[in-house]
N, C-alpha and C positions, 0 to 999 in steps of 0.2 A: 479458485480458478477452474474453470470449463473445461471438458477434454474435446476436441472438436477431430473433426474426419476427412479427408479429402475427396471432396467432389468428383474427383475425377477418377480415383480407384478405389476409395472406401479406407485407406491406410491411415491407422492412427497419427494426428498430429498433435504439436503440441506449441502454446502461445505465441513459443520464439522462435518457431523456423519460419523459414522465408521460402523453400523448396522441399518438397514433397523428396522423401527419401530412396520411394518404390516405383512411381513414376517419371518424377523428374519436374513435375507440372509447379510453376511460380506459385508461391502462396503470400495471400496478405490476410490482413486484418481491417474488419471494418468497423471503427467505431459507432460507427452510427447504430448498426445490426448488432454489437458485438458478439460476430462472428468472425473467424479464421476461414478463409475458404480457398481455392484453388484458382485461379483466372489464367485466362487469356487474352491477346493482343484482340483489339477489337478490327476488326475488317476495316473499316472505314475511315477511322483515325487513327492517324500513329499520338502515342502517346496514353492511347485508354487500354483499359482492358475491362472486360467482360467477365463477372464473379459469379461462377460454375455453382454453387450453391443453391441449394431450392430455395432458401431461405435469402437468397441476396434477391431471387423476379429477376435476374440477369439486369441487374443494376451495374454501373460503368465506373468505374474507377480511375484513378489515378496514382503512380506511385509517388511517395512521399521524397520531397527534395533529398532529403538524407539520406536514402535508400538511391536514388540516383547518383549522387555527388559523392556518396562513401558505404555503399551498400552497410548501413547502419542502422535502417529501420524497416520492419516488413509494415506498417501499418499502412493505408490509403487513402488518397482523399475523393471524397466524393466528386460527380464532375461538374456538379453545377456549383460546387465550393473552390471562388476563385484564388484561393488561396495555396501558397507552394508545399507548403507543410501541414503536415498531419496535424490531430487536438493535441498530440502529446511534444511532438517538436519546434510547432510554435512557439509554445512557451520560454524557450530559451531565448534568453537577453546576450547570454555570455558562454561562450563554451571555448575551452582550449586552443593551443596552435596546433592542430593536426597536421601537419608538416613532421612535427614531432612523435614516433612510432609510439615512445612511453606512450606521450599524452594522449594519442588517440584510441590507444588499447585500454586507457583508464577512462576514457569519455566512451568508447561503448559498455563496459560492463554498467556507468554509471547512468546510459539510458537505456538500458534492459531494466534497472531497477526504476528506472521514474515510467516506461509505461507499463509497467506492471500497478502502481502507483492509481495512475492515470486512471486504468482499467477500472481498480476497484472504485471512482469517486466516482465515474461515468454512470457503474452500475446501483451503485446507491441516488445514482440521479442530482450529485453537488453540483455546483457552479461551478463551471470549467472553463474559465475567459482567460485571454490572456491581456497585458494592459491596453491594446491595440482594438480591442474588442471592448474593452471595460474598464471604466475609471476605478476600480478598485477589484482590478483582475489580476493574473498571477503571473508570474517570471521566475526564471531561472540562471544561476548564472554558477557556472562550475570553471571553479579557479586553480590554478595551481601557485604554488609559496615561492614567493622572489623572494631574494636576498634583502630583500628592504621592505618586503611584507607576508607575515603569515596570516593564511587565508582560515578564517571562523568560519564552522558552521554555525547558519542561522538564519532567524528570518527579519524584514523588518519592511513592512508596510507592502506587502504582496511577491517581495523578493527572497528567496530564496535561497542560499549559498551553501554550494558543495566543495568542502576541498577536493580535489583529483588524487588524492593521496591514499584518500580511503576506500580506493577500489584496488589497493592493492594489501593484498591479505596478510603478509607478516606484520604490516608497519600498523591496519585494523586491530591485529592481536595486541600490536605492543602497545598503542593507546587502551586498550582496552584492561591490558592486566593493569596499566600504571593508573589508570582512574577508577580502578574496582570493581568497574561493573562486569555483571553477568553476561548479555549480550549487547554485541554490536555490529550490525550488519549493514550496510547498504542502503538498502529497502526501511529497515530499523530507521534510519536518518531521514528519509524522505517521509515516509510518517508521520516520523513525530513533528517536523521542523512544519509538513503543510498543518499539522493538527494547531499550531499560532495563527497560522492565516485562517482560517475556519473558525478560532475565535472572534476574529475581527469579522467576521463576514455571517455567525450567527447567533454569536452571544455579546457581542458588546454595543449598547445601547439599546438590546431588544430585553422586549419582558420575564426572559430566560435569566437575566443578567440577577437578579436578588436570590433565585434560587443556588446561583452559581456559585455566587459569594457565599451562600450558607453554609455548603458543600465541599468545598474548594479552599475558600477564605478569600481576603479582600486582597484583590490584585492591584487596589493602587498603595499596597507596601511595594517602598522602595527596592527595587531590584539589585540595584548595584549594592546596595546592603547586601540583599537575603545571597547573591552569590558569593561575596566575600565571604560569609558569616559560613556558610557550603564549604566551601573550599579550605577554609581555615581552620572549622571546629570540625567538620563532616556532617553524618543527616543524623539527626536524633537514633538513638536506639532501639525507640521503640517502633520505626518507620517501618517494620512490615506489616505490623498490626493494624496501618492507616493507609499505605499508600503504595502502589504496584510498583513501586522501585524506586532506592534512596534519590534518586537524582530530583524523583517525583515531589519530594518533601521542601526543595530547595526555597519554593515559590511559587505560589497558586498556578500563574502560565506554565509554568510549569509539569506542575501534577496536570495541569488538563491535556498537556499533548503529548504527554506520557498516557495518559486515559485514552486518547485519541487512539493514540498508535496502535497499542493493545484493541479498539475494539477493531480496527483496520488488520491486526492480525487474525483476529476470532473470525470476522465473516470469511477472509479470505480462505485460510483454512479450514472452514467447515463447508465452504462450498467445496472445495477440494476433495473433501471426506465425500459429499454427498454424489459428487461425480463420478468417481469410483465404488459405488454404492455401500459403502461401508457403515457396517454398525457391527456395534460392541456386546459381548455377553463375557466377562469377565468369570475365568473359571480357577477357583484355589486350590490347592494343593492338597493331594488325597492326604487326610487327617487331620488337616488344617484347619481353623473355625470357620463355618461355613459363610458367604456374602451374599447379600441381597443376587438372587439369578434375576436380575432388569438386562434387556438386553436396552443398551444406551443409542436408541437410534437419531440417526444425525438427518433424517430426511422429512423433518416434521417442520408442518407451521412457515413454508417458504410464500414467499410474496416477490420479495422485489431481488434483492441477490441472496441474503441468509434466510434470516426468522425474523420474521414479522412482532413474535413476542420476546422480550431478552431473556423472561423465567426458561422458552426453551433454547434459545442460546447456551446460556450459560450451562443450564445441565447437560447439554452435548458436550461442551467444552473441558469439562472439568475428566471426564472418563479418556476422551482422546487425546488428550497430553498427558493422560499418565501413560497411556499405552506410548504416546510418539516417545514418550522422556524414554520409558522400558526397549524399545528395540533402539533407541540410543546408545543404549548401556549393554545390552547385548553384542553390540559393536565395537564397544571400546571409547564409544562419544561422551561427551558434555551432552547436560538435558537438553532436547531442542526448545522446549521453553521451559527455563531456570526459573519460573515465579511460583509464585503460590497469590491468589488472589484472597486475601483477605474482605470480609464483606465491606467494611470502609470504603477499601479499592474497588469492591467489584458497584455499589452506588453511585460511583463515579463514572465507572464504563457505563453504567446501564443511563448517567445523565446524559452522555453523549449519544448512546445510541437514541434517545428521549429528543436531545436536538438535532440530531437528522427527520425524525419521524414529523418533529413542530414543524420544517421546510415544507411536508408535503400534505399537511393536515388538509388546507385550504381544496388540493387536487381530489384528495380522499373523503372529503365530504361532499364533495361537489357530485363525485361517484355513489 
């Protein structure tokens, strides 16, 4: 994620405010530019404003229906974009009764985490339709559990489903200790579950698709098996040797948007590093055996949001999560990321990052 500034006094901001803390001045976000910037009411129309940013050309905005209707979203829409909503709240098909305090205090924490989401697919340059835009575009629908039905995450055929539940943090832990895994977060769900639809949209039917299988294995074994068999027996033993988390080992869709998520973590997180200008030079302990002196810099090889190449992806990655896991534990925390990326798994991330790059070959040759 970007650290951006405001326009109007220079005061550090940051993705999710909506007002400037030192001046006062509104702020939104522009997909289009992704930029954060500062605006104002425009003179001549009620309803626009005017994005203080050098980098907006005093370009005209609008604010996002949910940001009016429930001050919920700082994002904008453009003004010749006749639409009420932003790229990232479009998407919604279904969201809660906000009438309801719970439910709408767990429907915004749960869309902090989907345009954060948003952000990263924008910036990697995917396909961001929602169905109304595109016969095989994306939705959203965040439910909470009746009496007569509990709500799955999951995806199935551009849809998307969030329970409302798991924006609230004890009941996150306690799924979380009772099904084993390491981490579970929010953002964690919206990852993995868009990383399904993004198989449908660039690996199934295309020429990626026998490499996938190779890799992966053949996803037309039965599912409803391979999760009973999950759930029943648990994930093979030797599942960190092959694949970035047991859940990953359950069934090929599986392992891929578990891959997914994980490289959606990696760019995110190293653009983050690289915003803060941060690089590594690891120093051990006087009389300790000595370590390669590399300083591990996180600012090489950028293109479009990360690294262009994954060999330097990946060697960024592997140094700044021991350091994030280390000031975890100087804390008193759990690692921030509990994996270890065995090279099996990391083949798998770097096939995904391989099928984002396949989307823009045709733009990059042309270049």
């Amino acid at each position: 994620m970007k650290l951006f500034s405001c326009a109007a006094c220079q005061q550090v901001i940051h993705f999710e405010n909506s007002q400037c803390t030192k001046c006062g001045h509104a702020l939104a976000f522009l997909p289009d530019r992704s930029l954060l910037t500062a605006i104002e009411p425009a003179p001549d129309v009620p309803g626009l404003f005017v994005a203080l940013s050098p980098g907006a050309e005093g370009a005209r905005y609008r604010l996002c229906g949910n940001q009016i209707d429930h001050s919920a979203c700082n994002w904008a829409v453009p003004e010749a974009d006749q639409h009420r909503f932003c790229r990232a709240c479009r998407l919604n098909e279904l969201i809660p009764n906000l009438s309801d305090p719970k439910a709408k205090d767990a429907w915004l924490k749960l869309e902090q985490a989907k345009r954060r989401l948003i952000y990263t697919l924008l910036q990697l340059r995917l396909p961001v339709e929602s169905r109304a835009e595109h016969p095989r575009g994306l939705a959203f629908a965040m439910k909470e559990d009746q009496p007569s039905e509990k709500v799955m995450i999951g995806h199935d055929a551009g849809l998307i489903t969030i329970n409302i539940a798991e924006a609230d943090s004890p009941f996150r832990e306690k799924m979380r200790l009772e099904l084993g895994e390491t981490y579970r977060t929010l953002l964690g769900h919206f990852r993995h579950e868009i990383g399904h639809y993004y198989w449908d949209r660039l690996i199934a039917g295309s020429s990626m698709l026998d490499g996938f299988r190779a890799l992966f294995g053949d996803e037309r074994a039965s599912y409803e098996q391979a999760l009973q068999r999950h759930y029943n027996d648990g994930a093979p033993r030797d599942w960190p040797t092959r694949f970035v988390s047991s859940y990953a080992s359950m069934h090929p869709w599986e392992d891929w948007a578990e891959s997914w998520a994980h490289y959606l973590h990696m760019v995110d997180t190293l653009e983050t590093a690289r915003t803060f200008g941060l690089a590594l030079k690891p120093q051990v302990a006087s009389g300790a055996a000595k370590a390669p002196q590399e300083t591990a810099k996180l600012q090489v090889g950028m293109r479009r949001l990360a690294f262009d190449d994954f060999d330097d992806l990946a060697r960024a990655w592997v140094p700044l999560t021991v350091a994030l896991n280390s000031f975890n534990r100087s804390m008193g925390l759990q690692d921030l990321y509990p994996f270890v990326l065995a090279e099996p798994a990391l083949k798998k991330i770097r096939f995904v990052h391989d099928a984002i790059e396949q989307l823009h070959l045709p733009a990059q040759q042309a270049a």
